[in-house]
Structure formats: C-alpha cells, structure tokens
C-alpha positions in Angstrom: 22.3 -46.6 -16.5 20.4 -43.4 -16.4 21.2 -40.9 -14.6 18.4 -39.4 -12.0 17.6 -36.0 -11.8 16.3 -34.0 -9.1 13.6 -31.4 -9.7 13.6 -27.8 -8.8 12.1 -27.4 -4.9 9.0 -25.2 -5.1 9.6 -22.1 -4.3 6.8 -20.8 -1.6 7.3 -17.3 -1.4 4.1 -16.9 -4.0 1.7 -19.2 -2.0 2.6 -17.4 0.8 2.4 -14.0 -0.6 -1.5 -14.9 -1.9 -1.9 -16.3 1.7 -0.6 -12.9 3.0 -2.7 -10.8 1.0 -6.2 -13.0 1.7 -5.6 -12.7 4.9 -4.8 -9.0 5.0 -8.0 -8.6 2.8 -10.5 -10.4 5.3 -8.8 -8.3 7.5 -10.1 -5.2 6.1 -13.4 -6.2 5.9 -13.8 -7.0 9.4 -11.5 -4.0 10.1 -13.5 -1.0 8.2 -17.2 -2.8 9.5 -15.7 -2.4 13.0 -14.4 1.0 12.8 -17.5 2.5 11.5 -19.4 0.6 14.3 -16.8 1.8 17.1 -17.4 5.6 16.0 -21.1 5.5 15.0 -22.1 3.5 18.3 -19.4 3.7 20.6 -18.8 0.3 20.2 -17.7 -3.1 18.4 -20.2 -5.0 16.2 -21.0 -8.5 17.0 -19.3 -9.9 13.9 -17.1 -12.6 12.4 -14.7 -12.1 10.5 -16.4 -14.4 7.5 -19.5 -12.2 8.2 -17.5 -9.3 6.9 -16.4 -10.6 4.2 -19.5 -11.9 3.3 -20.8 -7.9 3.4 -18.4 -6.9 2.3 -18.9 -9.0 -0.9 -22.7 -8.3 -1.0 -22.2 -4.7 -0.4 -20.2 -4.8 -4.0 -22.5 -7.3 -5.8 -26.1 -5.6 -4.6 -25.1 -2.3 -5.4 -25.9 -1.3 -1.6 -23.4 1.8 -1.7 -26.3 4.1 -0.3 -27.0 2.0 2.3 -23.7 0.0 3.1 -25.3 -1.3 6.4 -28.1 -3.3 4.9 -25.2 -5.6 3.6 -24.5 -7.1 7.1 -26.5 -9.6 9.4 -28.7 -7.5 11.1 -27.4 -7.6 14.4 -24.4 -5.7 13.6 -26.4 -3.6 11.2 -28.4 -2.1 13.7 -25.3 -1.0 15.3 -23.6 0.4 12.3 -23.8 4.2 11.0 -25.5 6.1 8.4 -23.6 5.8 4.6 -22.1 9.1 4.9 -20.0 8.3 8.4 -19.7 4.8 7.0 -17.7 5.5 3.9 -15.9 7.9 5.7 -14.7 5.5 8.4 -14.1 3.0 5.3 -12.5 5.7 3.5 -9.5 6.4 6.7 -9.2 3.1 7.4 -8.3 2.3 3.9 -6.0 5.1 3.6 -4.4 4.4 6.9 -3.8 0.7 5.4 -2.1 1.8 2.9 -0.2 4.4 4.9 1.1 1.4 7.2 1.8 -1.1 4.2 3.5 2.0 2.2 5.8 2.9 5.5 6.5 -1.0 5.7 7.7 -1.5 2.4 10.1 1.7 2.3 11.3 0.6 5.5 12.2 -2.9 5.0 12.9 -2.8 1.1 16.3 -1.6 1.1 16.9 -4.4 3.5 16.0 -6.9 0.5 17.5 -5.2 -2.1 20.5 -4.9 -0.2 23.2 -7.9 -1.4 24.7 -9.5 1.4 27.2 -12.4 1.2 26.4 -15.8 2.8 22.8 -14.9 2.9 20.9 -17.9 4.3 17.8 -19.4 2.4 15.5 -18.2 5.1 16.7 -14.8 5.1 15.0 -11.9 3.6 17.6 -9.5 3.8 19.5 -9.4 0.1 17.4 -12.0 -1.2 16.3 -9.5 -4.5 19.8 -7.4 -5.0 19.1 -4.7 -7.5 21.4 -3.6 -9.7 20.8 0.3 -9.8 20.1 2.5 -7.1 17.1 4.2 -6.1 16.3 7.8 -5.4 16.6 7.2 -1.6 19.7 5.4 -1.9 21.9 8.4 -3.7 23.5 11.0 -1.3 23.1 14.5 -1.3 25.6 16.4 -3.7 28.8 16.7 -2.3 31.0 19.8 -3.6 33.8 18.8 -5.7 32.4 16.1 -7.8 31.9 14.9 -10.8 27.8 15.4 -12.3 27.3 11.2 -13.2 23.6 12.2 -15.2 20.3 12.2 -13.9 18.3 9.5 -11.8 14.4 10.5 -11.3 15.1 14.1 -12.0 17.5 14.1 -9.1 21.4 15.2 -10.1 23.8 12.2 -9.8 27.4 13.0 -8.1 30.4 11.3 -7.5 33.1 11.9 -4.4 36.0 14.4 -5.0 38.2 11.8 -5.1 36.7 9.2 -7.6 38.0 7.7 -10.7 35.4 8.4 -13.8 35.7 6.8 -16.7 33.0 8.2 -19.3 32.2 6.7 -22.8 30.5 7.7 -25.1 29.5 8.2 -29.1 31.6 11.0 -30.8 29.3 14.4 -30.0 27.7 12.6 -27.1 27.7 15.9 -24.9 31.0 14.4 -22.4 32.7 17.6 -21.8 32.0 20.4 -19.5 31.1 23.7 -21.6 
C-alpha cells in the first residue's frame, strides 16, 4: 500500500506581490497624466485608467518625449500642458511615489523582520526574521561598553554589564592597545 503524499500549498505572496505592483503601476500612469492636467488646466482629464496606460506605453514606444501630450486621446490631450510642466509634474509625482513607498517600507519592515512566537499564517508581522541587525536597529553608544566591530560604518557597543566572549585567530587585533 503506498503511501499518499501531500504537496506543498502554493505560496501566494508572489502572485500577489506582481498583482500589487501592476496595479500600483496603472496607478501611476493615470496618476502623473492627471496631475499634470490638474496643474496645467486647473482640472482633471477625462481619462481611464486603461487610457493611461495605454499613453503611457505609446509615449515610450513613439519616442513622443517632446511632446508627451500627443500620446493620449485627444480629449484629455487638449487639456494637458506643455513638455516642460509635464515632465515636471511626472518628475514630483514620481519622486513623491517613491517617497511614500520608501517611508512605508522603513516603517513597516522592522515589523516583518521582527520574530515573534505563535505568529499566525496570515500575519505579516515576523514572517521574514533576520538574523543580523540593521543600522536602525543598534542603539546609540552607551558609556561603559564594550566596542563589538563595525556595522555600516556605525560603531557597535555592548551594555556595561554584558558578558563578551571574543574569538579569534592568534594576532587577530582582540585586545585594547
């Protein structure tokens, strides 16, 4: 009788990262079309969100970089700016973006990296432990410590109180001069 083994559950954090990132990626589009309408004509284009991604995709593939606006349906290209105030509106809202997802990942990181006991499947919080810390993560100096090394050029100390047990090659540099 043989014995009948189960497979491995697929694991949907990557579908749902690609997901994530289309969907962040139309939402550019639409978002840097729209801001450049909002400041050049004091108000929103009339424009889907496929239509700009479709401009989006003809402004890269024609080469229209002089003339981003001639890359949209021409009712929200009548509405749109000149190149110069459009790439600059593309331009902030890009660096904005990144700003936002930048300040979202440093703020919710450490909550992943974090190990937590009796974590639950669902539950991002310690689901990627790490095993060294980060240059965030390492207090200031505090006096009467030991010097541990270096992380990211930024001194390594232990408390007054720890126990430190160093090893090391003969010659290794482990005494204080």
């Amino acid at each position: 009788m043989s014995q009948r083994q189960e497979e491995p559950e697929a694991d949907p954090a990557p579908i749902l990262l690609g997901l994530a990132v289309l969907v962040a990626s139309c939402s550019l589009c639409w978002l840097i079309a729209a801001a450049a309408t909002l400041i050049g004509s004091g108000g929103l284009p009339r424009l889907s969100v496929v239509d700009a991604v479709t401009g989006a995709i003809r402004l890269v593939a024609d080469g229209l970089w002089s003339t981003p606006r001639d890359a949209y349906p021409d009712a929200a290209a009548r509405r749109m700016p000149g190149a110069a105030l459009w790439w600059l509106c593309a331009g902030c809202v890009s660096v904005g973006t990144v700003a936002v997802g930048v300040s979202a990942f440093r703020r919710f990181e450490p909550q992943v990296a974090r190990t937590r006991l009796a974590r639950r499947p669902g539950d991002l919080r310690g689901a990627r432990p790490r095993p060294w810390a980060r240059p965030r993560d390492i207090p200031r100096p505090a006096p009467g410590g030991f010097t541990v090394g270096r992380l990211d050029r930024r001194t390594v100390w232990t408390p007054e109180e720890a126990h430190v047990a160093l090893i090391a090659p003969t010659r290794a540099g482990k005494t204080t001069r």
